[in-house]
N, C-alpha and C positions, 0 to 999 in steps of 0.2 A: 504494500500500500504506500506510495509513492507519496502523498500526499493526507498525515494523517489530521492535522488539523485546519484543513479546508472541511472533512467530513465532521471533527467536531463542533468547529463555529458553524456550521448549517444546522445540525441536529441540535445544537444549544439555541441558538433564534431561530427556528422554527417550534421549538417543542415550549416557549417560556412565551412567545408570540399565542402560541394557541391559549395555555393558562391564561394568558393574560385576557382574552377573549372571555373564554367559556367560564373561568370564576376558580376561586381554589380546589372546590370539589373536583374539579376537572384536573386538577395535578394529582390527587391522591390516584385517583383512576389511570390518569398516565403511566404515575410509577408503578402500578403495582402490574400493571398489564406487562413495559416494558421489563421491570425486573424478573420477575416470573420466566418472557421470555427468555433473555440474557442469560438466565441460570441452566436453563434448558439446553439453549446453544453450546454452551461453554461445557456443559456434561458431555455433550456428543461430538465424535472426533470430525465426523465430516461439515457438521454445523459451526464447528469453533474453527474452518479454514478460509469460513468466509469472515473476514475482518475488515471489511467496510461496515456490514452491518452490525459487527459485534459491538465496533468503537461508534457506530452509529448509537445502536444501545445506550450500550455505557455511558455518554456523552446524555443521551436522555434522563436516566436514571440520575445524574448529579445534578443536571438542570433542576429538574423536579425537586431533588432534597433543598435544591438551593435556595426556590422561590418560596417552598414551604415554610423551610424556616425561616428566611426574610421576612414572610406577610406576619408569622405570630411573635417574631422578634420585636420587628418596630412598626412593621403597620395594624396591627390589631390591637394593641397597647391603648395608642393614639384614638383608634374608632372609639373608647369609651366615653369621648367629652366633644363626641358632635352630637350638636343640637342643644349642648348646655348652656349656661351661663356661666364665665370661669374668668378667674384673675392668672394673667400669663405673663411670664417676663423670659426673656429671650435677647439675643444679641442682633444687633441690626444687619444684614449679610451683605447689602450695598446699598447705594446712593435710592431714594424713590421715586419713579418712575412718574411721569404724567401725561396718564390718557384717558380718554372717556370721561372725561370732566374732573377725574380721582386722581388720587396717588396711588401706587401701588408701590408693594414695598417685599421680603420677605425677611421673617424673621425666625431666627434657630430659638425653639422654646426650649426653655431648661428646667422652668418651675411650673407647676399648673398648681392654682389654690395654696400656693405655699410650701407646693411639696414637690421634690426632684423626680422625675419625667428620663426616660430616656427622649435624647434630642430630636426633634422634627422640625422642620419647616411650616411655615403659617402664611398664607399668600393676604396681606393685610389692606384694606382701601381704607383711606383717610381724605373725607372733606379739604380739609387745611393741611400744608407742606408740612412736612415734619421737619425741625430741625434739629438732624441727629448724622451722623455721619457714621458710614460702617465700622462696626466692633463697637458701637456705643450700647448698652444695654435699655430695653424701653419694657414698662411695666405699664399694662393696661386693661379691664373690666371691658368682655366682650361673648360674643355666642361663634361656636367654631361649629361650622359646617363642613360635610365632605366635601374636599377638592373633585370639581367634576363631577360629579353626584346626575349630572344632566344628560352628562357624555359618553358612552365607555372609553374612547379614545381621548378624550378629552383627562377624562379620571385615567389612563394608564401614561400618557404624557406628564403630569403632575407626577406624580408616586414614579417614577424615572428620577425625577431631580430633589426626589426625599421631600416634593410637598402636596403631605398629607390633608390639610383642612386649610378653608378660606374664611375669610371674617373683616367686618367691617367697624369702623369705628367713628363716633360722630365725636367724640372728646376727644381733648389733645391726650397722648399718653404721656407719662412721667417720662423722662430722659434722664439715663445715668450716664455719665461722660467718662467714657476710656481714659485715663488718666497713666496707664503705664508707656514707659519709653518704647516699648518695644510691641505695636499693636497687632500686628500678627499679618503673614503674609498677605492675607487675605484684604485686609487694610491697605494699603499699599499699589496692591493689582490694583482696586477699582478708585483708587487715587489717579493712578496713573492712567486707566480709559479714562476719565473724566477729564484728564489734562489732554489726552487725545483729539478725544470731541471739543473740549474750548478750541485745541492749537485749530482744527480744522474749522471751528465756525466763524474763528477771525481772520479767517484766510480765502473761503470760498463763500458762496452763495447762499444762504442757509437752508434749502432744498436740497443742493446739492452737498453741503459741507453734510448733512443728516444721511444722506446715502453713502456718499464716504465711510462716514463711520460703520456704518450697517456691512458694508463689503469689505471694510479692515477688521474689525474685531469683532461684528455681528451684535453692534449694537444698534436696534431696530426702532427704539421706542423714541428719537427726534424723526424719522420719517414721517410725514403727511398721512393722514388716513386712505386718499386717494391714490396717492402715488403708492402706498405700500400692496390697496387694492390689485390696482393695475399690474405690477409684478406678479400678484400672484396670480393674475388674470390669465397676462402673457406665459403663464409655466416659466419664471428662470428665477422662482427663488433662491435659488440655489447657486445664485448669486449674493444673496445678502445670507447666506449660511456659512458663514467657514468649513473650509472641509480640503478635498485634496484640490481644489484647483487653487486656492488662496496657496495653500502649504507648498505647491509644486512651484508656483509661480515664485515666490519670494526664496526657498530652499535652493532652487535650480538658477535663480539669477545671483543668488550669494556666493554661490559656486562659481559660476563665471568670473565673477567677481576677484574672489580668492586666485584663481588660472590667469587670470591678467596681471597680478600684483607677486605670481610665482608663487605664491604662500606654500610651505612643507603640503606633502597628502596628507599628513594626517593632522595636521593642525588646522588644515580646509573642513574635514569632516568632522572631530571633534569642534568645532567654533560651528559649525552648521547643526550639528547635534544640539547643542547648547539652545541655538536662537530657537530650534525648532520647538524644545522643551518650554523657552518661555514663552515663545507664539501662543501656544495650547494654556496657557497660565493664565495667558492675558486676556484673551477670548472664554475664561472661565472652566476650561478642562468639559466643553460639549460635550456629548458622546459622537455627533460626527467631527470633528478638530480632533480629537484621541482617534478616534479610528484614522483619521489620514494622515495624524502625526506616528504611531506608532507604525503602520505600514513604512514611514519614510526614514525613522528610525532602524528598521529594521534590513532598510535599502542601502542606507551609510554603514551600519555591522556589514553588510554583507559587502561591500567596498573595499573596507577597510581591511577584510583577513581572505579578500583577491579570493568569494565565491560569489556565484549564480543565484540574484535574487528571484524566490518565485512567489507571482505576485496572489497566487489564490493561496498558497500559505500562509502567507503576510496576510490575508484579507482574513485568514482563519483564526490567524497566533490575535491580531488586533479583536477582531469579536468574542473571542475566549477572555481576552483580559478584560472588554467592556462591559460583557455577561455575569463574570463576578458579582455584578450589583442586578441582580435579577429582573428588576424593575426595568432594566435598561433595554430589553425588548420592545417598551410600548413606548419608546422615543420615538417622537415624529420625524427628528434629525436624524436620527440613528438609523431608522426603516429604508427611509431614501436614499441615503449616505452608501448604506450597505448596498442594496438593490443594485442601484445605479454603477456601482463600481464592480458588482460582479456581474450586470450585464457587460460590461467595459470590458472585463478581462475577457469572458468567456465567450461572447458574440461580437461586440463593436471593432475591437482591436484585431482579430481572426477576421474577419470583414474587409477590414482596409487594409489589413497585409496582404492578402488574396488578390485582390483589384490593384495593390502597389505595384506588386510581382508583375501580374500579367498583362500591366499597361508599362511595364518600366518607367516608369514615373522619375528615378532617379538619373535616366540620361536624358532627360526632356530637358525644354527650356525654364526660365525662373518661373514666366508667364504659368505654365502647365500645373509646375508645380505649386503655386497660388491655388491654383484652380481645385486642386486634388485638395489641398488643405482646407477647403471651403468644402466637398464633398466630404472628405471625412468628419465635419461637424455634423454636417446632415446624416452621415450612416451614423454615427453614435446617439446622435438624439435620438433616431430613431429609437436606436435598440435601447436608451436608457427609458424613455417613454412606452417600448412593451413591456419591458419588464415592472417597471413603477405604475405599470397603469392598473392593476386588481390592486394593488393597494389605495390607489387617487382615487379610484370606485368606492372601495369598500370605508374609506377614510374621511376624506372630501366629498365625496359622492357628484364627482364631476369628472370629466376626460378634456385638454386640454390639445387641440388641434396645432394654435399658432405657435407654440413653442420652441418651434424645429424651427422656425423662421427668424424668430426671434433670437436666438442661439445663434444661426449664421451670421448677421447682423452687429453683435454683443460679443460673443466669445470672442473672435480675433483681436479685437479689444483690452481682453483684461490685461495682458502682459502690461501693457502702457497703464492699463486704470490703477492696476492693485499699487505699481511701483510708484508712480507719480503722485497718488493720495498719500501713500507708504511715506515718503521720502519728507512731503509738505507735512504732515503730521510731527514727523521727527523732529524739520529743520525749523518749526515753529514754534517750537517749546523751548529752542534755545535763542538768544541774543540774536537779530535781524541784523545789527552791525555788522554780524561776521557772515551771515548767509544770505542777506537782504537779497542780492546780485542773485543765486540760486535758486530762491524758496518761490520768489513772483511766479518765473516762467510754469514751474513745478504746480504750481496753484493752479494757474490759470488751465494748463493741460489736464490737468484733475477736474475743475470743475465744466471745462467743456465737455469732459466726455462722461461725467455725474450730468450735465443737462444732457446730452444729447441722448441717454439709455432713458431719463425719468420721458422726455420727448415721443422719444421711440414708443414705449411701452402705452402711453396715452394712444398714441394712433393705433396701433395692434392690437387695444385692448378696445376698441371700439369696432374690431371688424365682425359683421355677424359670423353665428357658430365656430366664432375663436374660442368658444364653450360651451360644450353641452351638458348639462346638468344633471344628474341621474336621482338614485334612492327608490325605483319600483325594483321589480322581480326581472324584469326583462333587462335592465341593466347587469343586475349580476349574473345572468344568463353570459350576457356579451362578456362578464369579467372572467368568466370559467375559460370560455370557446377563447378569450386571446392567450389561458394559460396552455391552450392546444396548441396554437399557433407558434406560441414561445418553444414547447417542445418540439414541434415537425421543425423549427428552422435549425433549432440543437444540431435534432438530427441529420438536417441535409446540410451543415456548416460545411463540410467536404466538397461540398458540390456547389461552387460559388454562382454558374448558371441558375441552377433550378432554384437555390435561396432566394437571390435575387426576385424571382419571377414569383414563386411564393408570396414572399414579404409583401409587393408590389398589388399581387392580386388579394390579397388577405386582408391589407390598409383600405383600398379602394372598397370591398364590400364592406369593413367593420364600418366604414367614414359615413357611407349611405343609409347602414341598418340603424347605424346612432341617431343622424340627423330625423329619418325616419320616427325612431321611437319619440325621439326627444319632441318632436311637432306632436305628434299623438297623443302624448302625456301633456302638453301645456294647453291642449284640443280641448281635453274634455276633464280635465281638473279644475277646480278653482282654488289657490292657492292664498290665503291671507299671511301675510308676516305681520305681525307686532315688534316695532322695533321701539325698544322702550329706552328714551333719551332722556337719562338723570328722575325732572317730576315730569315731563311733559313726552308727548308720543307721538310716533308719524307710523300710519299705517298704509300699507297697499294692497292692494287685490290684482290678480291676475288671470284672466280667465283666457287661454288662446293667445292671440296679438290686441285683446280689451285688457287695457291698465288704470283701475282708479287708484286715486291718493287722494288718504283721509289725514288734514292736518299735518301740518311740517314740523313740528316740535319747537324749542327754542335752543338749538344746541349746532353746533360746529359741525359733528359730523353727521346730520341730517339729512346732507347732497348724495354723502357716500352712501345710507345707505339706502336712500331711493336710487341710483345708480347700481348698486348689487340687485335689487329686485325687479331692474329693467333687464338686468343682462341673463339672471332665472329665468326670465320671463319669455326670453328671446325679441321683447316687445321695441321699439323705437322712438314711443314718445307715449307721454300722457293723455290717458282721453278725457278723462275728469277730475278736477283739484276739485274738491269739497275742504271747503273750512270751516270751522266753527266756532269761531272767536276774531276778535280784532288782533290785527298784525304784531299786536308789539305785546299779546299775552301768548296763549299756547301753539300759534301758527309763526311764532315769529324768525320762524327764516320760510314764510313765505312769499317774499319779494325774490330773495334770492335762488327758490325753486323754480322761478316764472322769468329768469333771467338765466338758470343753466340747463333749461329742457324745454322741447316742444311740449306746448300745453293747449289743446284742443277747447276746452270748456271749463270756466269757473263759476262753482257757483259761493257764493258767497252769504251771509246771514245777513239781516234787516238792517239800515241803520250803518253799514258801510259806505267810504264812496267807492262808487262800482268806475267812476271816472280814472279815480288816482289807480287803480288795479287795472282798468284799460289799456292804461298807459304800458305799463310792466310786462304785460301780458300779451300785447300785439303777435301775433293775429288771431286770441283765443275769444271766443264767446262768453262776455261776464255778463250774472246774471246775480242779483241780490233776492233768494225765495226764503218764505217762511215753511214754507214747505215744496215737494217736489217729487215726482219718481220717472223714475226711466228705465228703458233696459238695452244694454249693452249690442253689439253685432252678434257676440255667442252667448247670448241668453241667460247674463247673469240681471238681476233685477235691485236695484239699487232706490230705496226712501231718505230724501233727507229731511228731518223736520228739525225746527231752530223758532222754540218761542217763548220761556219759559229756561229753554238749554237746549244745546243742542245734540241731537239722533242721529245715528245715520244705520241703517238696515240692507244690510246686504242678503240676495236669497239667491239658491242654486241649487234645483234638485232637490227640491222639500226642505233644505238644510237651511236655515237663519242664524244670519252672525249682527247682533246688536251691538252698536258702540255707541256709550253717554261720556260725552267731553268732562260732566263735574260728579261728584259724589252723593251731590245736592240733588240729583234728577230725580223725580217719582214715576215709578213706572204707570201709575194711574192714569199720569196724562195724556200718555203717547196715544196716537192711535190704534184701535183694535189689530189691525194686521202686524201690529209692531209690537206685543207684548208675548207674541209665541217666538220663542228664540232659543238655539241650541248650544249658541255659545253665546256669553256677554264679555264685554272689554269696555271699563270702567276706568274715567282720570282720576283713580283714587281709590278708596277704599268702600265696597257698597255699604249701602243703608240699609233700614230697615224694609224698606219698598221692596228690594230686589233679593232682601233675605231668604226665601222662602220658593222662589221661584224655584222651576225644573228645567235643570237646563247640563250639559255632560258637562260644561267650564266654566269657570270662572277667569277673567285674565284683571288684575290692581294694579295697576300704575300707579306706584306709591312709591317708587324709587329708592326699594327699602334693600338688603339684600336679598338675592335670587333664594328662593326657597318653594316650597310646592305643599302645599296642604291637601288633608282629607277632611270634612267637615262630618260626611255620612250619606252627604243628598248629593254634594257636589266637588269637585277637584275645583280646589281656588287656586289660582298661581300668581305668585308676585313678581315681579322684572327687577332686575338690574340694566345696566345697558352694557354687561357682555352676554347679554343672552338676548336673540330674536325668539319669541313664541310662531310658532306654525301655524296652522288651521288648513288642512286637505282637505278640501271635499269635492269627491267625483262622484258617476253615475251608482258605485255603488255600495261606499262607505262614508265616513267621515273620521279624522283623524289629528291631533294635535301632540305638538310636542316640539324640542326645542329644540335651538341652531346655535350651540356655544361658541363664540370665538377663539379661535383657535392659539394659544400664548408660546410661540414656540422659545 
């Protein structure tokens, strides 16, 4: 067995991936099936000669001990004080973050109620900045809920980075100030990103300087909510991820580097060894940055005592040592990172060797050679995109078309982006006297090419089906049949004609069946999201290519995410803005929704001027009713009534979705056809009026944290605004449930 820990990093994420799914019950079950077997093989002489699957086994059988005892080690502990009310004091782990109107922050807890804990992570939102700086200790009276609790992938990406429970806090917490000389490495690292990100926003654009930092160290949280969108629209986050093309780039021009200035060999690779260790420090030791820093460690050993590095060993030895922390299967970094890089070895790289050879590419001219390099972007995306796409299904629940384009485009690039940002970042934190002359030109080429990818990705991410959006049955239909496809190309890799033609003909039907299902599903579904913005709400409906929008909220990223449920949607403009309030209370980035989208029809509440919205609104139809109904081109049927407060009644297929603007509404008033309703969404918390009603949900915009109740009659659900609530309804169910944002 040529190659023994390629077989065990496969059977170790794969078998701690499935746990991770199906629930711990599902590892006892694993082990005792695989041990059982294992003992069996290993008795028999002809079973114990097959040693791929014996260490296959094996490798399973530790996985399992490993994750078992993790979950009742440190994460079952922990499960005892979600939902409580608990006094916690814990050390600050870095600087706090600001998005979605909050701070966010984590913190290592040490004590709960007064009493020593073993340590977890706490994902904490705070109203007001904290001022406290990492390693400072903060003690504070709050209710800890499970991290993810909404998500499965959501909750297995948290519990990867040891954080277990989320919690919010409207009081400032106590702050105890680190006071020793020596605060701890960890101090320090995120001193130094911080000095990072200043060198860069005094140097470039602050769009741009925020991306920079995102593509240097994978600090993502100064990017734009739109621009961050659009990336991930266009498929190339994987560009604001560290991982091996950041570590290749910088490792492999160090090297040059050292070859031009004659440096000893092994003082080149020892001093690249070095950077590379604290590269992975500074970026916070990822689980994707460890897997492409230990590969590249492992490429410098094998340098330096003059053997053959091999890289699905290295791809083995690095996920054995990231699997150690068992959790670290349900990384979103980590899924990708891995995926991607042993499509890379196993098909992408065999691909373009194949096609090198047989076009001789290396006696061509420069021109050709260009050419060929721009083709091998395109065969690797490919093949990085079949193999990451059952997971973009099963995870995102979307398949990303433009990516390959976007990749050709972008990748020839990074050499120049990583260095250039790299270098201004450095030469910015030291005295401009001595590098003034250097650090401008270095700026300037950084931040044109931080504008020209945010630029890029806004036009690409605006082309229709550069996404199609999944989450029925027939999608994961199409995720099975590409894990077919991924294996018939395995197997005809030998056979570079017929691959080709394969791939070719497989793309083409998978691209038609998708867009197919995808119009099918947006036909005859009507999709509601509740996107709940701090106390105020902006809701959409989506029926087909029919899009209302109920109210804009008063919050920042209100554009972005009526722009996410136009691109669901597959839809191209608005057909009806309903508001229900004056501009400058809970519609108040309604001006600016009617200035960044087509908007067919407004209608508006009594007592506005419908002139000044005229104006805004060019070329929409405003109309000011106290009441109103209509119904859409696919048959969805929409009541607005506004007189006392205002209503809005969505109906589709028997199904009624009621939405009252205040807390204050009586259900007594509304109209008869408007008091039977199966789901309600409430600006606030209901009253006694709608106490009693029948209805599957309840949805509060109370802007309290995300939490989900059972009453007895009904599921109430409260918002945060990292959670969109759902509402499905087709011909022949109804369904609700949430859309976590994703914290990578």
């Amino acid at each position: 067995m040529g190659r023994p820990f390629t077989v065990i990093g496969l059977s170790m994420f794969a078998s701690l991936f499935f746990i991770g799914i199906f629930g711990i019950t599902s590892g006892f079950a694993l082990l005792a099936l695989c041990a059982v077997t294992l003992v069996m093989m290993l008795c028999i002489k002809k079973l114990r000669r097959m040693r791929v699957i014996v260490t296959a086994l094996a490798a399973v059988v530790f996985a399992s001990l490993l994750y078992i005892g993790a979950f009742y080690l440190y994460y079952q502990p922990a499960t005892a004080y979600f939902g409580k009310d608990v006094n916690i004091s814990g050390t600050l782990s870095d600087y706090p973050d600001y998005k979605y109107d909050k701070y966010y922050t984590e913190i290592k807890v040490q004590t709960v109620n007064g009493k020593s804990v073993k340590p977890f992570l706490v994902r904490i939102s705070f109203s007001e900045d904290v001022e406290a700086e990492p390693c400072d200790t903060l003690r504070l009276k709050t209710t800890l809920y499970e991290a993810g609790s909404n998500s499965k992938f959501t909750k297995l990406n948290n519990m990867s980075k040891g954080i277990y429970a989320t919690a919010f806090s409207t009081a400032e917490p106590k702050v105890i100030k680190n006071q020793s000389a020596f605060k701890g490495f960890s101090y320090y690292l995120a001193v130094y990103r911080k000095a990072i990100v200043n060198s860069l926003m005094c140097l470039l654009p602050k769009n741009s300087a925020a991306l920079a930092a995102a593509v240097l160290i994978g600090e993502k949280s100064y990017i734009p909510a739109d621009a961050l969108e659009n990336i991930n629209t266009v498929g190339i986050s994987h560009i604001i991820c560290v991982s091996g093309l950041h570590l290749s780039v910088l490792g492999f021009a160090l090297m040059k580097l050292f070859d031009k200035l004659h440096t000893a060999r092994k003082v080149k690779y020892i001093f690249c060894a070095v950077f590379i260790f604290a590269f992975m420090a500074l970026c916070g030791f990822t689980s994707s940055v460890v897997r492409a820093g230990i590969m590249f460690l492992i490429f410098i050993i094998a340098e330096l005592i003059l053997a053959e590095p091999d890289s699905l060993n290295s791809l083995g030895i690095a996920t054995v040592l990231i699997l150690l922390n068992p959790f670290a299967a349900g990384n979103i970094g980590f899924i990708f990172s891995f995926t991607a890089t042993f499509s890379i070895i196993t098909a992408g790289s065999k691909a373009c060797a194949a096609l090198k050879e047989k076009w001789s590419v290396n006696s061509r001219k420069r021109f050709v050679r260009f050419a060929f390099s721009l083709l091998e972007i395109i065969i690797i995306s490919i093949c990085v995109n079949a193999f990451c796409m059952p997971f973009s299904i099963l995870i995102f629940k979307k398949i990303s078309f433009i990516s390959i384009i976007a990749n050709v485009f972008i990748l020839p690039l990074a050499s120049a982006l990583l260095i250039s940002c790299g270098l201004t970042a450095v030469l910015g934190m030291l005295p401009l006297g001595i590098f003034g002359v250097a650090v401008y030109p270095l700026a300037f080429v950084g931040a044109s090419l931080c504008s020209y990818i945010l630029h890029l990705t806004k036009v690409l991410s605006a082309v229709p089906f550069s996404n199609l959006y999944t989450g029925t049955l027939p999608f994961f239909i199409l995720g099975a049949v590409s894990l077919l496809v991924i294996a018939g190309c395995v197997l005809l890799m030998k056979n570079t004609k017929r691959l080709i033609s394969v791939c070719a003909v497989s793309a083409v039907l998978f691209f038609i069946t998708s867009v197919f299902l995808s119009f099918q599903q947006n036909q005859n579904t009507l999709t509601v999201r509740i996107h709940s913005l701090k106390n105020s709400v902006c809701i959409t409906a989506a029926l087909g290519n029919d899009f209302v929008l109920v109210d804009a909220g008063n919050h920042a990223y209100t554009c972005q995410k009526v722009k996410e449920s136009l691109f669901h949607s597959s839809s191209n403009n608005i057909d009806y803005f309903l508001i229900s309030s004056s501009a400058r209370n809970k519609s108040g980035r309604s001006e600016t929704i009617l200035r960044s989208f087509e908007v067919e029809n407004v209608v508006l509440p009594p007592g506005i001027d419908t002139d000044l919205y005229q104006q805004s609104a060019q070329p929409a139809t405003v109309t000011a009713k106290q009441y109103t109904s209509f119904t859409t081109k696919n048959g969805m049927r929409i009541f607005y009534y506004n007189v006392k407060f205002c209503a809005v009644y969505l109906y589709y297929n028997g199904t009624g979705v009621l939405y009252v603007n205040t807390p204050e509404a009586e259900l007594s008033v509304l109209p008869e056809h408007m008091r039977t309703f199966d789901y309600l969404i409430c600006g606030g918390k209901i009253n006694k009026s709608f106490s009693n009603v029948s209805a599957n949900a309840i949805i509060e915009i109370s802007g309290e944290a995300s939490s989900r109740k059972d009453t007895g009659t009904q599921n109430v659900y409260a918002t945060d605004s990292l959670n969109d609530i759902i509402i499905n309804i087709s011909k022949q169910s109804s369904t609700i449930g949430r859309e976590s944002a994703w914290q990578q």
